[in-house]
C-alpha positions as CSV (number, residue, x, y, z in Angstrom):
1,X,-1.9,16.5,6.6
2,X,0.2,13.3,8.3
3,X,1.4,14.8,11.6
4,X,-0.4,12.2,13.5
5,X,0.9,9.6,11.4
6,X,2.4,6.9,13.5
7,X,4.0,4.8,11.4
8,X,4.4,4.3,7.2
9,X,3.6,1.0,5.6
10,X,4.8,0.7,2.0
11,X,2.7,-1.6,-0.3
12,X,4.0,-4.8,0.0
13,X,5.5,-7.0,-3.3
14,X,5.0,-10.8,-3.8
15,X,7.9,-12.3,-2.3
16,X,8.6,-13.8,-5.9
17,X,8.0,-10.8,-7.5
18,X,10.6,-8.9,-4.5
19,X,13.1,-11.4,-5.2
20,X,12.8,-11.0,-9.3
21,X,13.1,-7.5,-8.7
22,X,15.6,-7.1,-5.7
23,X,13.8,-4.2,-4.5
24,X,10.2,-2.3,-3.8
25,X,10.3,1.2,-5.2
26,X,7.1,1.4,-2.1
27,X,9.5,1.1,0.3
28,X,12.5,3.4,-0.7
29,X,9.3,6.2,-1.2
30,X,7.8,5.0,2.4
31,X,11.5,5.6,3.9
32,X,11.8,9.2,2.5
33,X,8.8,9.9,4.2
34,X,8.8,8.2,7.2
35,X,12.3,9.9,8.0
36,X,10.4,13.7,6.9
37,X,7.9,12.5,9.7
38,X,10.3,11.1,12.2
39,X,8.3,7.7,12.3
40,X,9.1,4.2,11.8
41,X,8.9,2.1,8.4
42,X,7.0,-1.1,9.3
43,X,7.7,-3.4,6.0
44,X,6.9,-6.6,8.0
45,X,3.6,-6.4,9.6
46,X,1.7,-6.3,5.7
47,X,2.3,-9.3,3.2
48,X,1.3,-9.9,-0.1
49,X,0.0,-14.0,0.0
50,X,-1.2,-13.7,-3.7
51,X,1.4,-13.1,-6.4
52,X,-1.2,-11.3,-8.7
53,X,-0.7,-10.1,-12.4
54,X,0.1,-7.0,-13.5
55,X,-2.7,-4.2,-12.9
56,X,-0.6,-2.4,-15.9
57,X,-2.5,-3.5,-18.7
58,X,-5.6,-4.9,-17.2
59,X,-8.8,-2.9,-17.7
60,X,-10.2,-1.1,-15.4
61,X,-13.2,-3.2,-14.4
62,X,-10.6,-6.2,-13.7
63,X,-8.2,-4.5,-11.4
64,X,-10.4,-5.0,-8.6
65,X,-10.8,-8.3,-8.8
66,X,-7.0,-9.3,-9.7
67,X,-5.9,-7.7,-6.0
68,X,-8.9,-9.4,-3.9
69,X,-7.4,-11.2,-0.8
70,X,-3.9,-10.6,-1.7
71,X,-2.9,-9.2,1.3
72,X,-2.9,-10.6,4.9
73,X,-1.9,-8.6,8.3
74,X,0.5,-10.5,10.2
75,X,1.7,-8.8,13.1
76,X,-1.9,-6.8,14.1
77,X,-0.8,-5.8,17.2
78,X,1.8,-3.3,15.5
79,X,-1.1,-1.4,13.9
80,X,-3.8,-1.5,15.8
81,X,-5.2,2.0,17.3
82,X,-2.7,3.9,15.3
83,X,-2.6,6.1,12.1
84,X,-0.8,4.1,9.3
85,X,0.2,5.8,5.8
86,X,0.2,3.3,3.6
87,X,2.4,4.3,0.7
88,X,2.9,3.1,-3.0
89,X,4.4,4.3,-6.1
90,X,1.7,4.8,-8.4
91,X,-2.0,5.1,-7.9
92,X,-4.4,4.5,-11.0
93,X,-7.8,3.0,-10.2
94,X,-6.6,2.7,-6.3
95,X,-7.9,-1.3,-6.8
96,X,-4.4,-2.2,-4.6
97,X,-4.4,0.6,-2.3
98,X,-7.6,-0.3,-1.4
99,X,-7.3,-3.9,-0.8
100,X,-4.3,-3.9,0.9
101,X,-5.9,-1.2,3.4
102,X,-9.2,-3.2,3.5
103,X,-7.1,-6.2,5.0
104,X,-5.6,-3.9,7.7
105,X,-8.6,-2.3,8.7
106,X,-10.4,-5.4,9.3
107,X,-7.6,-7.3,11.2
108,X,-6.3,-4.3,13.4
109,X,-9.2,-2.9,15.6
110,X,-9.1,0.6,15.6
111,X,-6.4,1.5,12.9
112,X,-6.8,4.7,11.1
113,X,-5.2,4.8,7.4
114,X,-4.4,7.4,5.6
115,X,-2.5,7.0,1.4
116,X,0.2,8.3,-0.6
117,X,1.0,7.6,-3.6
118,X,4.3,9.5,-5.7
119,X,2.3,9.9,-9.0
120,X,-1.7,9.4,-9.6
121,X,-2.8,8.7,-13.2
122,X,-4.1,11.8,-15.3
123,X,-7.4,9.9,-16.3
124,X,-7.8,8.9,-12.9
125,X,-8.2,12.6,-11.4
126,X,-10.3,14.0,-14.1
127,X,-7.6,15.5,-16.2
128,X,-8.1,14.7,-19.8
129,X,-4.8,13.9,-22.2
């Protein structure tokens, strides 16, 4: 499914939110990965520029909304014309996944992304509780 996979971009934290934390769970997932594939982690060439709240609790209608512009491409070039698997711990409504991948398709011309996530929510795929 990835062997044209270029390079792995974990989902990027809020710098404030990194620091609180010391760590992104994204990347240490991204890294397994990228070393199965025998490609590069790129953790610098994504940013988060909104510290947004939690999508935990938030409906499902709001999630969307919360992530909108929070994530800006700074180093294009890197990504551009290649196939990026952008990579985050959890997927529920995909509201992050999908803005985050919106802002790198639009600013790197030609950029093919693929997504995986370690765990998808039950409700999200159908399966009832």
């Amino acid at each position: 499914l990835y062997d044209d996979v270029e390079v792995v971009v974990p989902l990027p934290l809020h710098p404030f939110k990194r620091c609180r934390r010391g760590y992104n769970q994204s990347e240490y997932i991204a890294e397994g990965i990228a070393a199965q594939l025998g490609v590069e982690v790129d953790r610098r060439s994504v940013r988060r520029v909104r510290n947004t709240a939690s999508q935990a609790l938030k409906p499902r209608r709001e999630r969307a909304g919360n992530v909108e512009d929070a994530f800006a491409v700074r180093r294009p070039e890197r990504l551009a014309g290649r196939h990026v698997l952008l990579v985050d711990d959890v997927m529920t409504t995909g509201s992050t996944l999908l803005s985050c991948a919106s802002a790198i398709l639009r600013d790197a011309p030609g950029c093919r992304i693929s997504i995986a996530a370690l765990a998808v929510s039950q409700r999200e795929l159908g399966v009832k509780e």
